[in-house]
C-alpha positions, 0 to 999 in steps of 0.5 A: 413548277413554272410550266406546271401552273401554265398548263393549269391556267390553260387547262382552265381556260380552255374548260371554262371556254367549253362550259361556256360554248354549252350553256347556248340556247338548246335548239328545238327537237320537233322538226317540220317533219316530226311535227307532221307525222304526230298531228296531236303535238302539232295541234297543242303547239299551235294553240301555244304559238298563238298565246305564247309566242315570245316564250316558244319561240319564232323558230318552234313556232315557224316550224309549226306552220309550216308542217300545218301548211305541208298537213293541209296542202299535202306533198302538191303532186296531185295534178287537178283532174277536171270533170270529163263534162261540164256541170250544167247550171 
């Protein structure tokens, strides 16, 4: 009976350790990239970044600027090209 109440206090502690472990902060599900590809999301959570920022979250709100940066200045494989003549003033 002895080892039987063990086992139970163990089984006990180990579940209440694994419901503890779950309860942690979810992370965010938009990535940088899955931002980039849906430009509507993307522009919703930046109006939201700006105003409310503490309640989104530095981490949701990095990954927005960050596809907003990767959206404006492309993939930067595109080399300058300059004009074969000069522009005349």
């Amino acid at each position: 009976m002895k080892n039987l109440h063990k086992w139970n206090a163990a089984l006990a502690v180990t579940s209440a350790a694994l419901l503890m472990s779950a309860c942690g902060n979810p992370q965010p599900t938009d990535t940088v990239e899955s931002l980039m590809a849906d430009p509507e999301r993307l522009k919703l959570l930046r109006e939201q970044c700006k105003t409310e920022r503490e309640k989104l979250g530095d981490e949701l709100c990095d990954h927005v600027a960050e596809a907003t940066k990767r959206r404006f200045f492309g993939d930067g494989k595109v080399p300058y090209n300059p004009p074969k003549e000069s522009p005349k003033f």
